[in-house]
C-alpha positions in Angstrom: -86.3 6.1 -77.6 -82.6 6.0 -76.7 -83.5 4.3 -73.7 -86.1 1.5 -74.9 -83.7 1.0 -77.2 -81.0 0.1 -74.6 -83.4 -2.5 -73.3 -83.5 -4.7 -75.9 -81.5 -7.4 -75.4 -79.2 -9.3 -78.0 -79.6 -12.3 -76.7 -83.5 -12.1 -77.8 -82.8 -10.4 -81.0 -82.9 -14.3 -82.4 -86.0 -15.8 -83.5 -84.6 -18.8 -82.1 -83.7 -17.8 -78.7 -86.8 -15.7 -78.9 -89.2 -18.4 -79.3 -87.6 -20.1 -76.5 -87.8 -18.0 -74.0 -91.3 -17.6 -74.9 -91.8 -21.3 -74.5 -89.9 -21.2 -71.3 -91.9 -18.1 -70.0 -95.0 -20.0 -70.2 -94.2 -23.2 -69.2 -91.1 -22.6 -66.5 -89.8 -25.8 -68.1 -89.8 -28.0 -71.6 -87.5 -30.8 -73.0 -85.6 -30.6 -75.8 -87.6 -33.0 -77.6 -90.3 -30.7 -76.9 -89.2 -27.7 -77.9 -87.3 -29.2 -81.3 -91.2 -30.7 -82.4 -92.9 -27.0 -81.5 -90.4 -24.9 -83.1 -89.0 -27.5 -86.0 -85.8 -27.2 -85.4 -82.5 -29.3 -86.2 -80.9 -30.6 -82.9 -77.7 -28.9 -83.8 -80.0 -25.5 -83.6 -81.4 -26.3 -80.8 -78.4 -26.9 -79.0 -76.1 -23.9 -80.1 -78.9 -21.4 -79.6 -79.8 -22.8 -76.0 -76.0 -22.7 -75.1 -76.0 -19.0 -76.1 -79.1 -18.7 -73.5 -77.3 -20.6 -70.6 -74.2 -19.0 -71.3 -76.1 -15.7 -70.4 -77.6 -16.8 -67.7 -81.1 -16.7 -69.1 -81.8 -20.6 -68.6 -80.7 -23.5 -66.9 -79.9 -26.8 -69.3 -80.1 -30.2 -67.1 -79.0 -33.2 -68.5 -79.8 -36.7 -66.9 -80.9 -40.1 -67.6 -84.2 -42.0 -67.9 -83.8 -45.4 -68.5 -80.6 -45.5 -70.3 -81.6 -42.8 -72.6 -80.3 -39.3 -72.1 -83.0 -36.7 -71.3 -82.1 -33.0 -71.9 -84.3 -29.9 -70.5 -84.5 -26.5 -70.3 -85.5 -24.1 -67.7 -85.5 -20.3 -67.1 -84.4 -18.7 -64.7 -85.0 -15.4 -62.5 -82.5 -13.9 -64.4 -84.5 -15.1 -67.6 -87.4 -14.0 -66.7 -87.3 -10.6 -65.9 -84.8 -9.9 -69.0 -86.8 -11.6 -71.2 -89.8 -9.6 -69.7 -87.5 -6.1 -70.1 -87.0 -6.4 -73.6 -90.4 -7.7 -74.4 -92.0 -4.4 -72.4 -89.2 -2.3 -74.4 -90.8 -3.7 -77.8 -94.0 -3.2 -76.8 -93.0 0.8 -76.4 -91.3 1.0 -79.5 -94.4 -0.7 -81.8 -96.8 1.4 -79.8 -95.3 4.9 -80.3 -94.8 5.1 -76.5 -91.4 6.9 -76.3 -90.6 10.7 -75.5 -89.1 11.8 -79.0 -86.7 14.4 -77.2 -84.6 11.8 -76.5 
């Protein structure tokens, strides 16, 4: 279990960077508006919690402009993916019982 237990990453531990990444998994890409209205978060949330993923390297943030109105979005990257996907697999193990207990 030692092991598994390495695998889980920080970074995830957050149900707020956790649902995230699992909107990011599925959809490669989301706005911010999006993602505020699905999870119902506060913008200040949002934004510190997506910061600690692109500060990680776990997502990209791109900011840019759409008729005069500032358009943020979020997108994961290869780095993202198979982390997310590690730690994911790592809880799946641990739920499941799937671990050698010598360890």
């Amino acid at each position: 279990m030692k092991d598994l237990l390495k695998q889980i990453n920080k970074a995830f531990d957050n149900k707020i960077r956790l649902g995230i990444m699992s909107v990011l998994v599925h959809k490669k890409s989301a706005t911010f508006n999006e993602i505020k209205d699905l999870m119902g978060l506060t913008d200040g949330n949002l934004s510190s919690n997506a910061s600690v993923l692109e500060e990680g390297g776990y997502i990209e943030i791109k900011k840019q402009f759409i008729k005069k109105k500032s358009n943020t979005s979020y997108h994961i990257t290869e780095k993202g993916k198979i982390s997310f996907k590690l730690h994911l697999d790592a809880l799946s193990k641990i739920i499941q019982g799937k671990y050698d207990t010598k360890s």
